[in-house]
C-alpha positions in Angstrom: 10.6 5.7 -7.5 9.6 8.5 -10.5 6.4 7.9 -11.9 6.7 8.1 -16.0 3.8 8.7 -17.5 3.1 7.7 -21.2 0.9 9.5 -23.9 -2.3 8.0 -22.3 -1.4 9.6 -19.0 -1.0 6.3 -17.4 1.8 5.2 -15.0 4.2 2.5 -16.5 6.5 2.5 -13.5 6.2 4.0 -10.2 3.6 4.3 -7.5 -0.4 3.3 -8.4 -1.5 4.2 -5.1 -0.4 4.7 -1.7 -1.4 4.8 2.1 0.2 8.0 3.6 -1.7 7.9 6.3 -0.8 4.4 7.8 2.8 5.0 8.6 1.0 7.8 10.6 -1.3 5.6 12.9 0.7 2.2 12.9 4.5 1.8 13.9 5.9 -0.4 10.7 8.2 -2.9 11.9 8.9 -4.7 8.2 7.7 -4.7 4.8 6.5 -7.5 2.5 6.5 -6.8 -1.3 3.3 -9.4 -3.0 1.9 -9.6 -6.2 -1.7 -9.4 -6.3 -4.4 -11.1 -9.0 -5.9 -7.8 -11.3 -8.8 -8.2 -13.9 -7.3 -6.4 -17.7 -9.8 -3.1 -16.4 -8.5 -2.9 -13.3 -5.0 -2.9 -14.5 -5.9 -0.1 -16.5 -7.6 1.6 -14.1 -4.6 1.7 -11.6 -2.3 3.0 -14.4 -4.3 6.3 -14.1 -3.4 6.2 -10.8 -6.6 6.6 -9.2 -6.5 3.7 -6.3 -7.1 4.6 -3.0 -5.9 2.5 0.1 -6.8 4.2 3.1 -9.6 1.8 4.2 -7.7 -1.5 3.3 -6.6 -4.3 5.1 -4.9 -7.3 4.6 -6.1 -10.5 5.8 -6.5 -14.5 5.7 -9.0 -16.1 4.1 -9.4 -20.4 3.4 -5.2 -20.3 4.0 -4.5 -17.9 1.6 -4.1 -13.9 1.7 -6.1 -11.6 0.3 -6.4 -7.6 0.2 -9.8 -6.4 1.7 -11.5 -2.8 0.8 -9.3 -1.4 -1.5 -11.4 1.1 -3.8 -9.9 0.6 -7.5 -12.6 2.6 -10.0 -13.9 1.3 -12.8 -11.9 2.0 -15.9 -13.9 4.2 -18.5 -12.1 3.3 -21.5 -15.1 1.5 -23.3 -14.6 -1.9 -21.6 -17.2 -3.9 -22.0 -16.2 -6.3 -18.8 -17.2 -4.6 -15.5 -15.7 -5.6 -12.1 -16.5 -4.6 -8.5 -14.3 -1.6 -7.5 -14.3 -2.6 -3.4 -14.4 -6.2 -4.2 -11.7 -8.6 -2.4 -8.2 -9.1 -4.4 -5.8 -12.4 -4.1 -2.5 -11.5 -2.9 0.3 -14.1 -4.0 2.8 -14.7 -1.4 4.4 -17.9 -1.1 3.3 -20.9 1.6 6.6 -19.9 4.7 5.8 -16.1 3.9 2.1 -16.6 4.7 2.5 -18.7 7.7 5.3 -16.0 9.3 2.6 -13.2 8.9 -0.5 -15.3 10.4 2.0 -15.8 13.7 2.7 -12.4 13.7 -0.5 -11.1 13.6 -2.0 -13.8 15.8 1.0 -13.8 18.5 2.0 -10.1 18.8 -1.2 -8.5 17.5 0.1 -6.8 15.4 -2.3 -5.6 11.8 -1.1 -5.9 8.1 -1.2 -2.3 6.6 -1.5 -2.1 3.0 1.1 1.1 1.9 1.8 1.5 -1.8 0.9 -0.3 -5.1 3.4 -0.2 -7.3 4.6 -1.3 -10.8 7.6 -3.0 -11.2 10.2 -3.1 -13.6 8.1 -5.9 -15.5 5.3 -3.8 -15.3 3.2 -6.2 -12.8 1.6 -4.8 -10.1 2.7 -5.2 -6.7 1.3 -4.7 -2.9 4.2 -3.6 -0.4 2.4 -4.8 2.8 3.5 -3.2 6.0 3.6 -5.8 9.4 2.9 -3.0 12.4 1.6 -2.0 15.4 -1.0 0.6 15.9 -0.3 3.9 17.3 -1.9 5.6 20.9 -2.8 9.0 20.8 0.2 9.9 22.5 2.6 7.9 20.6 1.1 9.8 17.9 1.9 13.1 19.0 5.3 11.8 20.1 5.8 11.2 16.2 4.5 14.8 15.2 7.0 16.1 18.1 10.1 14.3 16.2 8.9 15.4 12.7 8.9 19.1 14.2 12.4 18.5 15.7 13.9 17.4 12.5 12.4 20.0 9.9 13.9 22.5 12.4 17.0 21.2 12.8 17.2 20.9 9.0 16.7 24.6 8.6 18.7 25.7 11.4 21.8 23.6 9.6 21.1 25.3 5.9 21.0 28.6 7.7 24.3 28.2 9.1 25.8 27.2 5.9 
């Protein structure tokens, strides 16, 4: 997805904010797209695209789910309301959706990773959650071995035309 920035230097569509790191220490076995409940400044403030996600977590709280440690900065536009920038945020998922992710994490152990926030085409903010398991030190260099491989490969196949 392109980001397109307006005159502001906000983002109307394209990515807010996004987790490189987790597809590094978990293995993502599926993705969930959910909305997630924003205050007016904290809309604004992930326009500029200054989120970060690299502490958050998904998670369950009174049956519903909600995203946990994300760091969205307060928006210095001369807003007079002022919110909590590590504060807890609502995810809206539907009843079935929620009750498949609570099995998975509670049979197979598995953690809900927190990758991008994105606008969509409506221009409403969106969590794409990933469902994964974490990664061993060795699976980890296993990974870095395969990225190697296929850079390589990739060059070797230019060279030769």
């Amino acid at each position: 997805m392109a980001e397109a920035k307006n005159k502001k230097g906000m983002i109307s569509h394209g990515i807010a904010a996004q987790n490189r790191k987790a597809r590094f220490d978990y293995s993502i076995k599926e993705t969930v797209e959910a909305g997630i409940v924003l205050k007016g400044p904290e809309v604004k403030s992930l326009r500029l695209g200054r989120a970060t996600l690299t502490e958050a977590w998904a998670g369950e709280r009174d049956g519903e789910m909600w995203l946990f440690n994300s760091y969205i900065p307060e928006y210095q536009g001369g807003v007079l309301s002022r919110f909590e920038p590590r504060a807890p945020r609502k995810l809206l998922l539907k009843h079935k959706q929620i009750a498949q992710l609570l099995g998975q994490v509670q049979r197979q152990g598995v953690s809900l990773v927190p990758l991008e926030i994105h606008f969509n085409d409506q221009g409403r903010a969106k969590v794409v959650l990933g469902v994964g398991l974490g990664r061993q030190k060795q699976d980890k260099r296993h990974a870095i071995a395969d990225r190697d491989w296929a850079r390589d490969k990739a060059r070797l196949m230019r060279a030769r035309g």
